[in-house]
C-alpha positions as CSV (number, residue, x, y, z in Angstrom):
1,X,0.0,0.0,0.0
2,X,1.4,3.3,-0.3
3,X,1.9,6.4,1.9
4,X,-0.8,8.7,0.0
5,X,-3.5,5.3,0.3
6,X,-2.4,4.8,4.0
7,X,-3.0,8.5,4.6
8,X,-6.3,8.7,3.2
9,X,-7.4,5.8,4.9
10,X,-6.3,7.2,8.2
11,X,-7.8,10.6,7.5
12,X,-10.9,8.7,6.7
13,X,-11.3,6.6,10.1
14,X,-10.5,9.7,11.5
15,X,-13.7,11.4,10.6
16,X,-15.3,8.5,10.9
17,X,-14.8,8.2,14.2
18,X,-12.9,11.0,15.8
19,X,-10.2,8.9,16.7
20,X,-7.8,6.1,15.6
21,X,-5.6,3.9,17.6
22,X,-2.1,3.1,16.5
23,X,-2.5,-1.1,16.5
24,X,-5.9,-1.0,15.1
25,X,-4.9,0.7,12.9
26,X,-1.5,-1.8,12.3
27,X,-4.1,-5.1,12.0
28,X,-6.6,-3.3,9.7
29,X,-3.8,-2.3,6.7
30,X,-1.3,-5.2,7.9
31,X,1.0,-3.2,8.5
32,X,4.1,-2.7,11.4
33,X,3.0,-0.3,14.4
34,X,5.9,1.7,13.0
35,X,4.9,2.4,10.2
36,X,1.6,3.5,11.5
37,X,3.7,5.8,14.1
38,X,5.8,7.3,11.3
39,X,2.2,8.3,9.1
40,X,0.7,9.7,12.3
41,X,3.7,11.9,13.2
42,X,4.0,12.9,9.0
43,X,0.4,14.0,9.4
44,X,0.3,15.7,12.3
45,X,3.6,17.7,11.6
46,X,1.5,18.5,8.6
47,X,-1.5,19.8,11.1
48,X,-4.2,17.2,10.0
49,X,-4.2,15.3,13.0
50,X,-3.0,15.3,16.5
51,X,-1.2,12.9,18.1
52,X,-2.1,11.2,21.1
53,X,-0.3,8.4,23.2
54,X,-1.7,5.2,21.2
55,X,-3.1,6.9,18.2
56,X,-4.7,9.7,16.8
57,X,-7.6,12.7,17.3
58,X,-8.8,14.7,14.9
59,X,-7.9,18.6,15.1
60,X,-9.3,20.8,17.2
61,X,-10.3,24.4,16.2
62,X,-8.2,26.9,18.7
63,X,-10.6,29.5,20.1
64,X,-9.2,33.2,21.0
65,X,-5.9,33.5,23.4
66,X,-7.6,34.5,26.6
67,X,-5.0,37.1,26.2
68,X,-6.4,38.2,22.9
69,X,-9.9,38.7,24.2
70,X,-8.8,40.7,26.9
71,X,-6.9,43.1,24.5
72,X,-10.4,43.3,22.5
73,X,-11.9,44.2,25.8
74,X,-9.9,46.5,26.2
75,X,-9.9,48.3,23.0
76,X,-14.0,48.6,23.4
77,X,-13.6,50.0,26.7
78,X,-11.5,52.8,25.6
79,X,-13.8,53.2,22.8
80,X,-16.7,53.9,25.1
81,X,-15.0,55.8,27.5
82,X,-13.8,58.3,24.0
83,X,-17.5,58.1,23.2
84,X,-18.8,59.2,26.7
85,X,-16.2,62.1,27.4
86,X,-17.1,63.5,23.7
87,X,-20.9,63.1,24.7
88,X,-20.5,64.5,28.3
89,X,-18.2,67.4,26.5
């Protein structure tokens, strides 16, 4: 089998079921545990998985930094405070 079939096939159990497992995934394409390893660390360097001990999730959107909301936050505030001193004026 090769690499772009295994990848495919991984990407698809992946949405399938949210999550693969390293020897499941090993007895399935008959393949070593290493070489399972080796596709799961090329895909998630390449950010289309992540790897977990034993396997595989799928991605996970990142919400906001905590710190980035904050900043917005602030910014409004500032805003509103301009607004009211220019109202109050």
């Amino acid at each position: 089998m090769l690499k772009a079939e295994r990848h495919k096939y991984i990407m698809t159990k992946l949405v399938e079921e949210q999550k693969v497992v390293t020897t499941d995934l090993a007895l399935a394409l008959d393949l070593s545990e290493d070489t399972i390893r080796r596709d799961l660390n090329e895909l998630d360097s390449k950010k289309l998985l992540e790897k977990v001990y034993g396997g595989a999730v799928q991605v996970k959107e990142k919400s906001a930094d905590v710190f980035d909301i904050h900043i917005s936050g602030e910014e409004e505030k500032k805003a509103d405070r301009h607004k009211s001193i220019v109202v109050t004026s």
